[in-house]
Residue, then its C-alpha position, 0 to 999 in steps of 0.5 A: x398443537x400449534x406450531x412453535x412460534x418462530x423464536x421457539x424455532x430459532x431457539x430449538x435450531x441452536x440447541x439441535x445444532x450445537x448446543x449454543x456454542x458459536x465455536x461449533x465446527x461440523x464434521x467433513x461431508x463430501x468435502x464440506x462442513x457446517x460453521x457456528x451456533x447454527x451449524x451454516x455450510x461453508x459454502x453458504x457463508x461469503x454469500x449470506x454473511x454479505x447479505x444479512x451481515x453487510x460484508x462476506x466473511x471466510x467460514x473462520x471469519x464467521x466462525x469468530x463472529x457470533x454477531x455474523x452468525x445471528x444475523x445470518x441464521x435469523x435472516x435465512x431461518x425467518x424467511x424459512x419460516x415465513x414461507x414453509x412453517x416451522x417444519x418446512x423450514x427446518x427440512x430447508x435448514x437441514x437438507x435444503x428442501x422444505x417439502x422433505x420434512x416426512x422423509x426418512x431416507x438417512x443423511x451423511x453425518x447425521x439423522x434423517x430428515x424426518x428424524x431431525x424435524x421432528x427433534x426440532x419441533x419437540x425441542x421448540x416447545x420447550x422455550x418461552x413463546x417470546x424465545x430466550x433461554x437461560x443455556x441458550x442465546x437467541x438474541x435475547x438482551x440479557x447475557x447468558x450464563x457462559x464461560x469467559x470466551x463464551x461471554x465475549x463472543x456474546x459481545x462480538x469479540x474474542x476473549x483475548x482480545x479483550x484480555x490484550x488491552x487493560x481498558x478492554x479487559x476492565x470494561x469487559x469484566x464491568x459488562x460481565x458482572x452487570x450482566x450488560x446486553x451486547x447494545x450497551x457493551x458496544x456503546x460504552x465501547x465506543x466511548x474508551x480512548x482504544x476505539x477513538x485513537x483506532x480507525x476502524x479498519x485498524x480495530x478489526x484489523x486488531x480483532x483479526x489478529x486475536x480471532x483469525x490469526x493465520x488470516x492476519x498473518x497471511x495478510x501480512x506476508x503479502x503486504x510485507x514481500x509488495x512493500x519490500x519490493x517497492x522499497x527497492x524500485x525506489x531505491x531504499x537502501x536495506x539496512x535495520x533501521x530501513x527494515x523498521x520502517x518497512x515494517x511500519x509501512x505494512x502494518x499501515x497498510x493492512x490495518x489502516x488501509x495505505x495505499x501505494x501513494x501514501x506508502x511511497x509518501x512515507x517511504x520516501x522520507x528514508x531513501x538515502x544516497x551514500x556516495x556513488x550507491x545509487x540505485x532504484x528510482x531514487x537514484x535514476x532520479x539523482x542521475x537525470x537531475x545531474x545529467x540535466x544540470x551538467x548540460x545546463x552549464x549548473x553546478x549544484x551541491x549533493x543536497x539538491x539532487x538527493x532531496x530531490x529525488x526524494x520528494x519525486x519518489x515520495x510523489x510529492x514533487x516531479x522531475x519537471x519541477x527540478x528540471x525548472x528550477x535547474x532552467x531557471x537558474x541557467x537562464x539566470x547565468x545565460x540570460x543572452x540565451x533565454x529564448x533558446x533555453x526556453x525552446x528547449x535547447x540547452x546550454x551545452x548545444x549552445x556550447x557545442x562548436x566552441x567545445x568542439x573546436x577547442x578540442x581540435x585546435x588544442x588537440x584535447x582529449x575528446x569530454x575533456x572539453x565542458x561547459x565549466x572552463x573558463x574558456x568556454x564560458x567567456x566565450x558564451x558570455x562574451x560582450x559585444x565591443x560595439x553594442x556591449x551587449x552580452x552574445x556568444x564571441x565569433x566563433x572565427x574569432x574564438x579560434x583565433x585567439x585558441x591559437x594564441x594559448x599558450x597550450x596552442x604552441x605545444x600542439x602537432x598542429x602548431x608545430x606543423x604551422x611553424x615547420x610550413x611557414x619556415x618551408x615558404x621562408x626558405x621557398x622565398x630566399x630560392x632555397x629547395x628542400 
């Protein structure tokens, strides 16, 4: 007798293995076991689901993909077939060697190898020359008669996909009663508000959560604990509704496929500055631009430090870019000193002996003296009587008129000055002391 013809074989494998059910898990043998329709190992599965499917599934990934689990027992058993026969390939299927057909040595958890083949074969002349079945599914357009859940695996999906979405679960239950191929479902799938309004990653993430959901949800609580603790380097502040937008932020970043800058982007429009709670990078970034403002003679609103530090931990705006707006608005206060800003001098270095001989001379305590007093400022905004150009006063002269403040008087300094000079008055009329 000829030997079966290779769709026969394909539709024989599926019955001797499960009896066509693509839900069919195998018991454990030496720590392993077979997944789906076609009973595949599980070691088997990453590597052959990236080869004959496009992309390496887990063993419940293949095991809720009835499209992955024909293409992978077609592409293995086909090249079986070609190669060894019909009773090679069905020894290579069941034992891993296509020359063990004849052997009767039993195998854990089932037949011998002989006894499996030849179950094989006699089951292969039952089926059409061209396959096809009306209880098995061997790839043939027409739908089988299954239960529910079966059906919509037929159609590459899980039941409660389908039933979880109203224009789903109508097209599904239209490709029911017309008996529609799997080709027609999927193309008319393509066509529905769901799958234009979903991104691709978003729809097999949605997929995921009704066929794999451990999976899914482990996927989750990663993205959930990397996202929180981005949250808080950049300074978020957890309240609800921040929890809210972490949450957002997870699912775009497991079903849509964010990334860190995009989760920086959307986060950062809600990292907020109450008082003096500062913390993460947003609020190191509230700081320096402060800091920086300080030292350049500048004052700014809160506003200006808060919306930038939110642009910068968006990653929409630098430090550098505030810095130069800050610069330049020094240069526009000091314009007698643009050449020193634009060194990289700032305004308080620039201050800094007028600061400091201010506090000497008026005995002042030392921080109290800053680039905001009036003293300070007319000092370096001083004009010059001759050239009336704009120039920093005299630093001799600056003291000198420190010494005429009326805050000068009440120093020890002043004192010890006055008791000095009444010394060389009474020195000078031959008085001793």
């Amino acid at each position: 007798m000829a030997q079966p013809t290779f769709e026969q074989f394909f539709s024989a494998i599926s019955e001797q293995e499960s009896g066509g059910r693509y839900n069919a898990v195998g018991v454990w043998v030496n720590g392993h076991r077979a997944y789906g329709k076609y009973q595949v190992m599980d070691f088997n599965i990453p590597s052959w689901t990236k080869k004959h499917y496009g992309k390496s599934l887990t063993p419940q990934q293949f095991l809720n993909n009835p499209k992955a689990q024909e293409a992978v027992a077609r592409g293995v058993l086909q090249g079986y077939y070609n190669k060894y026969g019909a009773r090679g390939a069905a020894s290579a299927w069941y034992s891993g060697n296509p020359n063990l057909h004849m052997s009767t040595s039993s195998q854990p958890g089932g037949p011998s190898i002989k006894g499996y083949v030849d179950s094989v074969i006699n089951k292969a002349y039952k089926y059409p020359a061209g396959g096809g079945s009306s209880n098995f599914s061997t790839g043939s357009t027409a739908t089988p008669k299954l239960s529910s859940a079966e059906l919509a695996e037929q159609y590459g999906f899980v039941s409660s996909f389908l039933n979880s979405n109203p224009e789903l679960k109508k097209l599904f239950q239209q490709a029911v009663s017309g008996s529609w191929s799997a080709d027609k479902f999927q193309a008319k799938l393509r066509n529905t508000k769901w799958w234009k309004t979903h991104s691709k990653d978003e729809r097999e993430y949605l997929l995921k959560l009704k066929s794999d959901p451990a999976t899914a949800k482990q996927e989750m609580t990663q993205a959930r604990t990397k996202i929180t603790q981005l949250a808080n380097q950049m300074g978020m502040i957890m309240t609800s509704s921040s929890k809210k937008r972490i949450e957002t932020a997870v699912y775009n970043m497991v079903a849509k496929g964010w990334d860190e800058g995009q989760i920086r982007n959307y986060l950062g429009q809600y990292v907020y500055f109450t008082g003096e709670n500062l913390q993460g990078e947003g609020g190191e970034a509230v700081m320096e631009l402060r800091e920086y403002a300080y030292a350049m003679g500048i004052k700014l609103d809160d506003k200006f430090y808060t919306d930038g530090a939110r642009l910068i931990v968006r990653g929409m705006a630098t430090m550098q870019d505030y810095k130069s707006k800050i610069l330049d608005k020094a240069k526009a206060a000091f314009p007698q000193w643009n050449a020193q800003l634009e060194a990289g001098q700032t305004v308080a270095d620039i201050a800094s002996p007028y600061m400091q001989s201010m506090a000497e001379i008026l005995e002042l305590p030392v921080g109290s003296v800053n680039l905001f007093d009036t003293t300070i400022k007319k000092a370096l905004n001083y004009t010059n009587k001759g050239t009336l150009q704009k120039e920093a006063k005299p630093l001799w002269q600056f003291e000198n008129e420190l010494r005429a403040d009326p805050r000068w008087k009440k120093t020890k300094n002043a004192q010890d000055s006055l008791f000095q000079v009444g010394h060389q008055v009474l020195a000078d009329f031959g008085f001793k002391y």
